[in-house]
C-alpha positions as CSV (number, residue, x, y, z in Angstrom):
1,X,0.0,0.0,0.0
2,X,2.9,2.6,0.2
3,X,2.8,2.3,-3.3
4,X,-0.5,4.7,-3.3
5,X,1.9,7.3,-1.0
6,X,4.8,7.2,-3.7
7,X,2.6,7.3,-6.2
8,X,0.5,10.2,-4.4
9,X,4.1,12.0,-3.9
10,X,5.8,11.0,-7.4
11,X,2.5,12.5,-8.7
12,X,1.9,16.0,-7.0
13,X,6.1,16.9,-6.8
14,X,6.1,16.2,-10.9
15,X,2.6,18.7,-11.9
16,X,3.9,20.8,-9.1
17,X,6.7,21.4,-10.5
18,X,5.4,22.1,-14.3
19,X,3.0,24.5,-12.7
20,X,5.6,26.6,-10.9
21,X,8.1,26.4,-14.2
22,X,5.0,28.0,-16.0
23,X,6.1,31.2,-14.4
24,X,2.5,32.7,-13.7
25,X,2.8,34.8,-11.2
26,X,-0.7,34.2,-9.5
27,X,-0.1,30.4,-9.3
28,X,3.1,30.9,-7.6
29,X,1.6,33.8,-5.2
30,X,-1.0,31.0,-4.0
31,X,1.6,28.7,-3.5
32,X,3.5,31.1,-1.3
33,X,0.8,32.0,1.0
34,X,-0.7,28.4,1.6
35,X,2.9,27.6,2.5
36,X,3.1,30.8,4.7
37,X,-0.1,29.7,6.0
38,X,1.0,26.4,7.2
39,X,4.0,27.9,9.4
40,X,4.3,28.7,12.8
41,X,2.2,31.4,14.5
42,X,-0.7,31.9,17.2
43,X,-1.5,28.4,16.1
44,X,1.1,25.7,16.1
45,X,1.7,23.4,12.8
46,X,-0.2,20.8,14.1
47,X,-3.4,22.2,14.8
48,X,-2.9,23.5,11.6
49,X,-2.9,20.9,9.5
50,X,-5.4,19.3,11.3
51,X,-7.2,22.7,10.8
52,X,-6.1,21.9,6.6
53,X,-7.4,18.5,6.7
54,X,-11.1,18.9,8.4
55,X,-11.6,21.8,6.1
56,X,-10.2,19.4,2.7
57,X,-12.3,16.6,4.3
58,X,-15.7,18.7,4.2
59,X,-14.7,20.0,1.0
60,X,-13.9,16.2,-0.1
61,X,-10.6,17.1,-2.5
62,X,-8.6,13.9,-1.7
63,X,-5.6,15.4,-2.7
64,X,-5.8,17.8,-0.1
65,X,-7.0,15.0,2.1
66,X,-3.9,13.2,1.7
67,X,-1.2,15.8,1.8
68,X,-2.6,17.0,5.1
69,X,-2.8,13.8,6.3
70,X,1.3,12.8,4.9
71,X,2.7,16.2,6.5
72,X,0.3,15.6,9.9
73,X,1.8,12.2,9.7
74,X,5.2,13.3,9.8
75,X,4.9,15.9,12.2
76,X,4.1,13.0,15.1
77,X,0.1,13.7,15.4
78,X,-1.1,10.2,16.4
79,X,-3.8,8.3,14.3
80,X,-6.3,8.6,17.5
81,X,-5.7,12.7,16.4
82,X,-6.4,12.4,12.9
83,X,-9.6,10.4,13.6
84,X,-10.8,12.7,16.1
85,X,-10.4,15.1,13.4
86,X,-11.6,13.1,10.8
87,X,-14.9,12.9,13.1
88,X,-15.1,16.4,13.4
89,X,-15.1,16.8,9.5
90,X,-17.7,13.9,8.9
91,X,-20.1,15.7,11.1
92,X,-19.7,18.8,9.8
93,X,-19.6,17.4,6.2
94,X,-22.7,14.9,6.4
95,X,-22.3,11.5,5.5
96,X,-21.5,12.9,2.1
97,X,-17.8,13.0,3.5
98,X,-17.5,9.0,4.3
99,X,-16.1,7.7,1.1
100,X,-13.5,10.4,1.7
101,X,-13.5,9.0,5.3
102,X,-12.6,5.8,4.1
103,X,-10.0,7.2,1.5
104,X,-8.3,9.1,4.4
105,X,-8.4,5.9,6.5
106,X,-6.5,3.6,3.5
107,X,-4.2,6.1,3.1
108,X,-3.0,6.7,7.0
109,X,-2.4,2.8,6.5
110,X,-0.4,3.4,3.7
111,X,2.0,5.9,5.7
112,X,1.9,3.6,8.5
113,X,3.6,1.2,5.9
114,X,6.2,3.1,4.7
């Protein structure tokens, strides 16, 4: 199953990377504030992913889903976290949100893995 998080990875790094060579200077302004948004402040990174991954949860884009769930995985939040989380968004979302639930779930398994 880590083969879904390298291909996830191999995946976003590559189109990432044509995007930001395409030189528009919109994209790359977007870019730059959702990484500023990420860092360090009144929150710490931690709530703030988990912040990222309710919200990309309710709004069911898996990609989202799963970086926030990859970085939150390396930054030591536990899988009892993410699921509390992960409740949080399935309430809010309605049960709209499961298959993205169960999505989420496969690929925490997949990091555990790696």
């Amino acid at each position: 199953m880590s083969k879904l998080v390298d291909d996830f990875n191999e995946y976003r790094s590559r189109m990432n990377g044509k995007l930001l060579a395409d030189n528009n200077k919109i994209v790359k302004r977007i870019f730059n504030l959702d990484t500023n948004a990420y860092a360090e402040g009144a929150l710490d990174v931690k709530t703030k992913e988990l912040l990222g991954l309710v919200a990309s949860t309710v709004l069911r884009c898996d990609d989202c889903v799963k970086y926030h769930l990859e970085t939150s995985y390396k930054l030591g939040i536990t899988k009892g976290e993410m699921m509390e989380a992960m409740g949080v968004a399935t309430l809010v979302g309605g049960t709209i949100v499961i298959p993205h639930l169960r999505k989420a779930y496969e690929f925490w398994e997949a990091l555990d893995e790696k």
